[in-house]
C-alpha positions as CSV (number, residue, x, y, z in Angstrom):
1,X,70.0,112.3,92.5
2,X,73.7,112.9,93.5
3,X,75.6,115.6,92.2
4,X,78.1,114.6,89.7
5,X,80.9,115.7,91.1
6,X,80.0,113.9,94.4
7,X,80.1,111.2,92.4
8,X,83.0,111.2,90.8
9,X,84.9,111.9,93.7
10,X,83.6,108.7,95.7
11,X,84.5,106.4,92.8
12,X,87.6,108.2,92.7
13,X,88.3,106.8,96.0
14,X,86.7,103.4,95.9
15,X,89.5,103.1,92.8
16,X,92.7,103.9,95.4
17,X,93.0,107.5,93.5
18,X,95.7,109.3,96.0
19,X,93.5,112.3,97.4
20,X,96.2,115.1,96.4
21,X,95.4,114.0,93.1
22,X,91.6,113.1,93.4
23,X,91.3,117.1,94.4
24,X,93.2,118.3,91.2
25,X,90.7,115.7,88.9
26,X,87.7,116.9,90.7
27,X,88.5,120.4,90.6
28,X,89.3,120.1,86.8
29,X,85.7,118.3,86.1
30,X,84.1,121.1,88.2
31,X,86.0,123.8,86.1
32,X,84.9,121.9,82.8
33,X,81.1,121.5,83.7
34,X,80.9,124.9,84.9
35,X,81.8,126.0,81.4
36,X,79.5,123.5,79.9
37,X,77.0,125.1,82.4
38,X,78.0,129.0,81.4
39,X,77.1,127.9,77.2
40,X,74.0,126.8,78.2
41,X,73.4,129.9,79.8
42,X,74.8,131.5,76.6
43,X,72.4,129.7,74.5
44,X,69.1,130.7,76.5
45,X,68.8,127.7,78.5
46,X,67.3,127.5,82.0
47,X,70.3,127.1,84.7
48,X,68.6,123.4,85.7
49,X,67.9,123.1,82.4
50,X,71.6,124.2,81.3
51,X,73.3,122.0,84.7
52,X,71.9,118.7,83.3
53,X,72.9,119.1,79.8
54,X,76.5,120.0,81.1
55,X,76.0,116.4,83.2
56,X,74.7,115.0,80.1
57,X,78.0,115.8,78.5
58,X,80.1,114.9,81.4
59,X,79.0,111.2,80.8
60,X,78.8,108.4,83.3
61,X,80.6,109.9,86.9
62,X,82.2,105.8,86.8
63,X,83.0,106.0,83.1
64,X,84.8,109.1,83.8
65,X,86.9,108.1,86.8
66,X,87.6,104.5,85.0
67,X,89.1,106.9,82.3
68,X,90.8,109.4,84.8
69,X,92.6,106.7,86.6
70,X,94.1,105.4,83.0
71,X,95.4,108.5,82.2
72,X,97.0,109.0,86.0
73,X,98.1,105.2,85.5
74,X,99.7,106.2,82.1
75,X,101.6,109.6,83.6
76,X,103.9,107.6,85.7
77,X,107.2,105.1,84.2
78,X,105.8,102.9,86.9
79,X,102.3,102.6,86.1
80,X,102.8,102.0,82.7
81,X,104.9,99.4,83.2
82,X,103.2,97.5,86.0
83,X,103.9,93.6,85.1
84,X,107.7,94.7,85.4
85,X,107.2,97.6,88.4
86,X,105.5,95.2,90.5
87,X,106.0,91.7,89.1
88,X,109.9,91.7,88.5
89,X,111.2,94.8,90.2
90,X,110.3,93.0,94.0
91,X,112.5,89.8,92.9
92,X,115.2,92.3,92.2
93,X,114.9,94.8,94.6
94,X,113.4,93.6,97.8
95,X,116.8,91.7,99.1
96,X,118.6,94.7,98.2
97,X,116.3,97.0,100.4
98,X,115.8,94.5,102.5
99,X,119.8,94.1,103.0
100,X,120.6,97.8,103.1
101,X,117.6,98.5,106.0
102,X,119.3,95.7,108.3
103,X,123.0,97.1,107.5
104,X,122.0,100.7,108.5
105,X,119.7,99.6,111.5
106,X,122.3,97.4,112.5
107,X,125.2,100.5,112.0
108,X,122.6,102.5,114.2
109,X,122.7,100.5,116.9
110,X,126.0,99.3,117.2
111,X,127.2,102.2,117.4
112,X,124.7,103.8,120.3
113,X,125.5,99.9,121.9
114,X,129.0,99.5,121.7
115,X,130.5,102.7,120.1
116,X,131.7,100.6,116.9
117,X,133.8,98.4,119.0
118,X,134.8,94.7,117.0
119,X,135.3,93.5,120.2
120,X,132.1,93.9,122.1
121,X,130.1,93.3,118.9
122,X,131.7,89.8,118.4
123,X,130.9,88.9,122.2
124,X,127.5,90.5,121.7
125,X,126.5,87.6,119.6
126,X,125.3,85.3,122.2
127,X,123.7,87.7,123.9
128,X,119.9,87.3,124.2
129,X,118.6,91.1,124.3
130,X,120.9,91.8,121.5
131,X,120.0,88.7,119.4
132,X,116.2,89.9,120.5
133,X,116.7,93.3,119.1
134,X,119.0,92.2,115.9
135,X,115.5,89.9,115.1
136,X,113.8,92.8,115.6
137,X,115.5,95.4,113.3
138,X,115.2,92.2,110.8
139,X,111.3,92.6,111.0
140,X,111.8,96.2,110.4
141,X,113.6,95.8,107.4
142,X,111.6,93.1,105.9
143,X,108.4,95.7,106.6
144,X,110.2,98.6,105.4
145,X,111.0,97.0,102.1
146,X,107.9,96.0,102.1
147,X,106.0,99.5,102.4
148,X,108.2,101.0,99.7
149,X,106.6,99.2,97.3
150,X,103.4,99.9,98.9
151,X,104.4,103.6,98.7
152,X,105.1,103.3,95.2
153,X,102.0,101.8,93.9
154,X,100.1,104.2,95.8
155,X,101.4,106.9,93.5
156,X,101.2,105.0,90.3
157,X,97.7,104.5,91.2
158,X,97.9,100.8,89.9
159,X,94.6,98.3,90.7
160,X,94.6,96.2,94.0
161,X,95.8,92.8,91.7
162,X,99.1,94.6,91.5
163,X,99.6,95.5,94.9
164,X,98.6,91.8,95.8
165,X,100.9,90.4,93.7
166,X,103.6,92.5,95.0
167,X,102.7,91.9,98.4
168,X,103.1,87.7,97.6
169,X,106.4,88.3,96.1
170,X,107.7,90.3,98.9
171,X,106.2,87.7,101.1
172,X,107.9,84.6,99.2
173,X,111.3,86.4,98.7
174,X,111.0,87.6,102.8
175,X,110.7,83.5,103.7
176,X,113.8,82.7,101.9
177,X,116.3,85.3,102.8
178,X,118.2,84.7,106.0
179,X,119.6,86.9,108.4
180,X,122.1,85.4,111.1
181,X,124.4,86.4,114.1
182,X,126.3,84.4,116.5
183,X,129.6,84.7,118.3
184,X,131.9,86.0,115.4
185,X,129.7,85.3,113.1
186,X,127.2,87.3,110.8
187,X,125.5,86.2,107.6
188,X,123.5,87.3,104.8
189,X,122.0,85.4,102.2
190,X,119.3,82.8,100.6
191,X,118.2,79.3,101.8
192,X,115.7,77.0,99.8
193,X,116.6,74.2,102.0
194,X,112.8,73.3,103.8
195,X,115.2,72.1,107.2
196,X,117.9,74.3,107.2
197,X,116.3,77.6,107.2
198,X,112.7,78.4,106.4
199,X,111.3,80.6,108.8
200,X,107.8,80.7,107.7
201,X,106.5,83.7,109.8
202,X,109.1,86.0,108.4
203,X,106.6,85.7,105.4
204,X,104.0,87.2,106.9
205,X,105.7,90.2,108.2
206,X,105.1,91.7,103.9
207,X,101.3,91.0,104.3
208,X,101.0,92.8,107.7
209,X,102.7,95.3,106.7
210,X,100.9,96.1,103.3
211,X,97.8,95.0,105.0
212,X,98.7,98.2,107.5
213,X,99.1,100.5,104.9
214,X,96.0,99.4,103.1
215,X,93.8,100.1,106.5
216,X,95.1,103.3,106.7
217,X,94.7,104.8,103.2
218,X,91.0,104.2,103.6
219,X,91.2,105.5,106.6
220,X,92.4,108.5,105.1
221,X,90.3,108.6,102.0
222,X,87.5,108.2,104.3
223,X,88.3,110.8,106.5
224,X,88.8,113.2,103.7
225,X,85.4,112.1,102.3
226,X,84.0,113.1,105.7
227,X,85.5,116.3,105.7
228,X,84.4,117.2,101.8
229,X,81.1,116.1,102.5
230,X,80.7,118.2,105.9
């Protein structure tokens, strides 16, 4: 039969608990069934006898971690308030990131490029390797916005339906902002209008992204489960 704590630990992980945190849990349950284990002892009882009474105790390894991912859940502003965190906060928030990631890329760049010169920036519009490289910093900013959210419900610890929901939202709110520069020209903003501006594949750029960041967090957790187990 597996250990307890081995237990625990795995469904620790299949639930998305961050590992900084899944080692304080498991160390705390180890601490706590040890001294179930030690008044056993106390009482006259064999060790096995007095190690499955202190699992007894314990309870269900899945109970327990469905319990100790509430009360991580609950320990964060965020995770308490998930339907606003990650339902609302993207609608808000997300062009704002979004906006601030392309300004400061864009500051980067023009002034390694063209040393903050008006002049050369306004001629730069029509060039293609610029306009190539101003779609790409757009990308990044979209994905950056993107994977602070992601960041964010990895430490609330809040269940995959939040994350996905956040994930559309970014996605939706990523097809309808609009990022532009021509000769003399530079705009920000929103278009709705289906043959104006609706550049559908700037939508997917959210789910890559958090579809990235997914991969490797098991990645990690599995790794770490490797390493535990070895």
């Amino acid at each position: 039969m597996p250990d307890f704590i081995e237990q625990l630990r795995a469904q620790l992980l299949i639930l998305g608990c961050p590992v900084g945190k899944i080692r304080r849990l498991v160390r705390e349950a180890a601490d706590h069934r040890e001294d179930l284990k030690q008044a056993g002892l106390a009482e006259g009882l064999a060790e096995a006898e007095a190690e499955g009474r202190a699992n007894e105790l314990l309870g269900d390894p899945v109970a327990v971690a469905e319990r100790m991912m509430e009360t991580v859940r609950h320990s964060s502003w965020w995770g308490r308030h998930c339907a606003f965190t990650f339902g609302v906060l993207p609608l808000l928030t997300f062009p704002v990131l979004w906006c601030l990631s392309l300004l400061l890329e864009l500051l980067l760049v023009c002034a390694v490029a063209f040393g903050l010169n008006e002049k050369k920036l306004h001629a730069a519009g029509d060039n293609p390797y610029f306009l190539a490289a101003f779609h790409a910093m757009d990308f990044l900013a979209i994905a950056m916005a993107t994977l602070l959210f992601c960041w964010l419900a990895r430490r609330a610890a809040v269940k995959l339906k939040w994350r996905v929901i956040c994930c559309v939202i970014c996605s939706v709110v990523a097809v309808i902002t609009l990022a532009r520069i021509q000769n003399h020209t530079f705009t920000l903003g929103f278009s709705i209008n289906f043959h104006l501006y609706m550049p559908w594949y700037r939508g997917a750029i959210p789910l890559l992204a958090a579809g990235a960041a997914h991969f490797f967090q098991r990645r990690a957790a599995r790794h770490f489960q490797e390493t535990v187990a070895v």
